[in-house]
N, C-alpha and C positions, 0 to 999 in steps of 0.2 A: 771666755770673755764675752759678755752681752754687748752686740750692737743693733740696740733700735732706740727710736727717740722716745723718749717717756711721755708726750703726747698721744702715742699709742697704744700704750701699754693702758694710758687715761681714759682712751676712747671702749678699750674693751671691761675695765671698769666700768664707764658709763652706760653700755646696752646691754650686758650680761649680770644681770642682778641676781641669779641665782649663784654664779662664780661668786660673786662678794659675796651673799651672804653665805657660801662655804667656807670662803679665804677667813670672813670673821668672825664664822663659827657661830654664828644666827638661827635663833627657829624663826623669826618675823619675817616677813613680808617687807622688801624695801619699796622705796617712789624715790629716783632721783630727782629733788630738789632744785639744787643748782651748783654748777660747775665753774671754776673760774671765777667763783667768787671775790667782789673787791672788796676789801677790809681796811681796817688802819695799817696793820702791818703789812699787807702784801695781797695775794690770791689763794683763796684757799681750792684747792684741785676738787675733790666732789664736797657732798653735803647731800645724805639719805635723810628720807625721814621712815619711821616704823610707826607701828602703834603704839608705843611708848617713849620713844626717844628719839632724838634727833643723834646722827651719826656725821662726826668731820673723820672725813679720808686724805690726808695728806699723802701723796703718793712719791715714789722715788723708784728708780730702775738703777740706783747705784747702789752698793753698802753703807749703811748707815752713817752719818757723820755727826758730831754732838751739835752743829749748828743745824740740822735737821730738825732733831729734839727740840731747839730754843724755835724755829720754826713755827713747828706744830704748837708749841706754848704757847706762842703769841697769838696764832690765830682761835686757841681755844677762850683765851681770857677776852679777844675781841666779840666772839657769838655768846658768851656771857654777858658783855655788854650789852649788845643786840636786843636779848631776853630782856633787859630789864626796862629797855625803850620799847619793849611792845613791837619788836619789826620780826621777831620770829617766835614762835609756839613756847608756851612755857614750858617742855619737857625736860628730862637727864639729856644731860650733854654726854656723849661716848665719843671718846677722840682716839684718834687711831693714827700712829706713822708706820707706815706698810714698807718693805723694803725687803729686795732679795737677799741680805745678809745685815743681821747685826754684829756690829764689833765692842772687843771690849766692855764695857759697864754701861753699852747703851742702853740696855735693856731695863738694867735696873733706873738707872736716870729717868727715863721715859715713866715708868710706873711710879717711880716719889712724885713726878710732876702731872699726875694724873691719865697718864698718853699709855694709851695700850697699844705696844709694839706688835706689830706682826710679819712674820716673815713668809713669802709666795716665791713660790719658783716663777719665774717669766717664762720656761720652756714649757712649763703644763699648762698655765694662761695660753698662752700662742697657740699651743696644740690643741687646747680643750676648746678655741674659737673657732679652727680651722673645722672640725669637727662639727661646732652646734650651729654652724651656716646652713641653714635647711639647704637652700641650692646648692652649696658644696657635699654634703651628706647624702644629697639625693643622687647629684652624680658620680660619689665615689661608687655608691651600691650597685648604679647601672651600667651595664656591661653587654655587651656584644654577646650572643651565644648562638651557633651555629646550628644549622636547623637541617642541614643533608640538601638545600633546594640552591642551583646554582643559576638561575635567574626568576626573576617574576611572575613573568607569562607563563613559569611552569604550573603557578597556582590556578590559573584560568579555566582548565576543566573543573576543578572545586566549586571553584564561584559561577560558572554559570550553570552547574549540574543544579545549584542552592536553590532554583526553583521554589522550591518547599521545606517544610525543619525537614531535617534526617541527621539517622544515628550514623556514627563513626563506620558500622558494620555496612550500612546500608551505600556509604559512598566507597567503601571499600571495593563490594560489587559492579558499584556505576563505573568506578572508576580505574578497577583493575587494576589496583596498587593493594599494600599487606596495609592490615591494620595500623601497624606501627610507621610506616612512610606517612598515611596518610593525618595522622597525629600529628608528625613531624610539620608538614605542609599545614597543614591547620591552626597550630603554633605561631608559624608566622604571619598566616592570614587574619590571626587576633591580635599580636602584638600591629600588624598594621591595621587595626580597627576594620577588618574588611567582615568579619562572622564575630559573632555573640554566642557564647554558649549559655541555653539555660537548660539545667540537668543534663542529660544524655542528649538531647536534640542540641543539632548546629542552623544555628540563622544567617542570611546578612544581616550585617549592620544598617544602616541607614548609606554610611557610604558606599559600601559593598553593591549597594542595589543600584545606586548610582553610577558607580563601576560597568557593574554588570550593563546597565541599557544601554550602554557606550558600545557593548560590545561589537566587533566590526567584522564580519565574518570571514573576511577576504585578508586577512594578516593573523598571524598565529601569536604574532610578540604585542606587546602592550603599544595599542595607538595613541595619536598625540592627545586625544580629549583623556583619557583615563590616564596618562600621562598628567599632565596638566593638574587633573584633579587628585591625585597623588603627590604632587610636589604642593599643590596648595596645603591641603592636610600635615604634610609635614612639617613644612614653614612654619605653620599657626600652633605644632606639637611635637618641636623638637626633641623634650626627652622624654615622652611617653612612654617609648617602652624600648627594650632592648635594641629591637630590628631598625626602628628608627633611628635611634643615636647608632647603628652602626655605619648605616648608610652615610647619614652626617659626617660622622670619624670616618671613612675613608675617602668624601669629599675633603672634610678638612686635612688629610693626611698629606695629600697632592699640595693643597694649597701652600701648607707651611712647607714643606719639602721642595717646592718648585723656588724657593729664596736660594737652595744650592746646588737644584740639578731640575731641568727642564731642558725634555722633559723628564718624570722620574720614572726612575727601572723599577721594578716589581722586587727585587732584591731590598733595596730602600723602603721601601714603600709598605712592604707588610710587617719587617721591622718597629718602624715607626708607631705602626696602627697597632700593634701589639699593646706597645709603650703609654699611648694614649690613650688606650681601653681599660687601660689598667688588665690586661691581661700577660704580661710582660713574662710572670712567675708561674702562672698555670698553663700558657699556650707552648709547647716544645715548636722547634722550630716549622714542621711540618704544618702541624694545625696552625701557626699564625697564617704561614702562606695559606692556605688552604682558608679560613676566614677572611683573608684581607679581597682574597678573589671573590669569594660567593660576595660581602657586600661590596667589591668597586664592580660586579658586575650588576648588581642589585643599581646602584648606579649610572650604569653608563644605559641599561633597561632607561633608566627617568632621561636619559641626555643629559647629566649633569659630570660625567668623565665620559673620556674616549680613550680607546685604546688599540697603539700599533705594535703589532708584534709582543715586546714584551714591556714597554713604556707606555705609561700613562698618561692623558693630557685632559686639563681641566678646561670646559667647555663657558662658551658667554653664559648660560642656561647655568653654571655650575658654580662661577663666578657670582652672581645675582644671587644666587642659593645660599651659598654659603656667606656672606657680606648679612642676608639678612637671616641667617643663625643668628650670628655671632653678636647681632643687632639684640635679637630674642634673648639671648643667652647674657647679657650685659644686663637688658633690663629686668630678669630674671634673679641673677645676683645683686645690684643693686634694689631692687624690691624688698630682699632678703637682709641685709645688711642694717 
């Protein structure tokens, strides 16, 4: 049994014009016209115009009923009128009553009366919207992926060795890690915008270098100015890239978890973050824990979680962080929408 109001089912009609012209089985090009049309008889739901024709959509989310058909009739003979007053294009009129199920001889009714019946699943609509939401598509794709580094400051010999480009092989040596760890860390240090790779040579970034003359020699862990300007960066690109959005998702993990257990236990807590990454199916249980640690420690490195023992607690710093995500991320989908 369908339950949604057919206002919505109108509304994805209305901004997905490639879905209709597949629903109506079109090679043109639509322009919605206007919606909610007033007429003598009633409102007609959309009205496309193509290169050849002007297209009436009367829409329904229920099965078909013969006063549907007399419906659609009447608002086709009214845009025939229309045309003859000169208030719309003189083109072929294509009149259409859409509906998830026809019954009985509706079908054939509809076509002696000119109206070409079509039937839409609402579950492929739904789904195929949920999907062509650039913002919602963008963050199905992106995903948390764990990179072997269990805090930030561990990148810091990397970035301040960066001095100059150097190959892979080269900070291998500097740095007295295998090639492959130091990939791994490298990895990260791109997905957080801190190096640029062009060909074989590794750069800072612009931010990177900014990082770097922060550097403070007397603390080995990330001070409050590269602090600071790593949670700026984020704020302004929340879902940039993996490492990003995971730090986020484990801030926001706390938050929505602390509505049922504050503070939250590590048991809850990497669960959740699992779920929320969409990694729920490929992470076994070890590797969620083992993820949800490296980013709420990636985290608590920014001061945006704290943690006792084996409980998590979202800091003022982490609260203001995530408040203005979610801020980012609202107007990110609506932008989309």
């Amino acid at each position: 049994m369908l339950e949604i109001r057919e206002s919505q089912i109108e509304d994805i009609f209305a901004t997905q014009l490639d879905e209709v012209k597949s629903i109506l089985s079109l090679n043109e090009n639509l322009t919605l016209i206007d919606r909610q049309r007033k007429v003598y008889s009633g409102r007609i739901d959309l009205l496309f115009l193509s290169s050849s024709s002007l297209h009436l959509l009367e829409l329904k989310a229920v099965a078909s009923e013969i006063e549907f058909c007399n419906q659609t009739i009447g608002y086709r003979k009214d845009l025939l009128h229309l045309q003859t007053e000169n208030e719309l294009p003189s083109l072929p009129l294509k009149s259409y009553l859409v509906c998830p199920e026809f019954k009985n001889n509706h079908k054939n009714y509809c076509i002696d009366n000119e109206i070409i019946p079509i039937e839409f699943s609402p579950y492929e609509l739904l789904k195929n919207y949920y999907f062509k939401v650039k913002a919602i598509s963008d963050l199905i794709t992106l995903k948390p992926s764990n990179h072997g580094l269990w805090n930030l400051h561990l990148l810091n010999p990397i970035i301040y060795a960066l001095n100059e480009p150097f190959r892979v092989s080269d900070l291998s040596k500097i740095i007295k890690k295998s090639k492959s760890t130091i990939n791994s860390y490298l990895k990260l240090a791109e997905e957080l915008n801190l190096i640029e790779k062009n060909a074989e040579l590794i750069n800072l970034s612009n931010l990177g270098r900014k990082y770097a003359i922060l550097k403070d020699e007397k603390i080995n862990r990330l001070n409050e100015k590269q602090v600071s300007l790593l949670k700026e960066y984020i704020i302004k690109n929340p879902f940039s890239s993996p490492a990003i959005y995971g730090i986020y998702l484990s801030v926001e993990s706390i938050f929505i978890l602390s509505k049922n257990y504050y503070p939250v236990p590590l048991n809850k807590a990497y669960k959740f973050f699992a779920t929320i990454s969409g990694k729920q199916s490929e992470w076994a249980d070890k590797a969620s824990s083992d993820a949800f640690i490296m980013y709420s420690n990636y985290a608590i490195d920014l001061g945006l979680l704290a943690k006792i023992e084996r409980n998590y607690y979202i800091t003022p710093a982490g609260i203001r962080f995530i408040l203005l995500l979610e801020l980012n991320k609202s107007i990110l989908f609506v932008n989309s929408i």
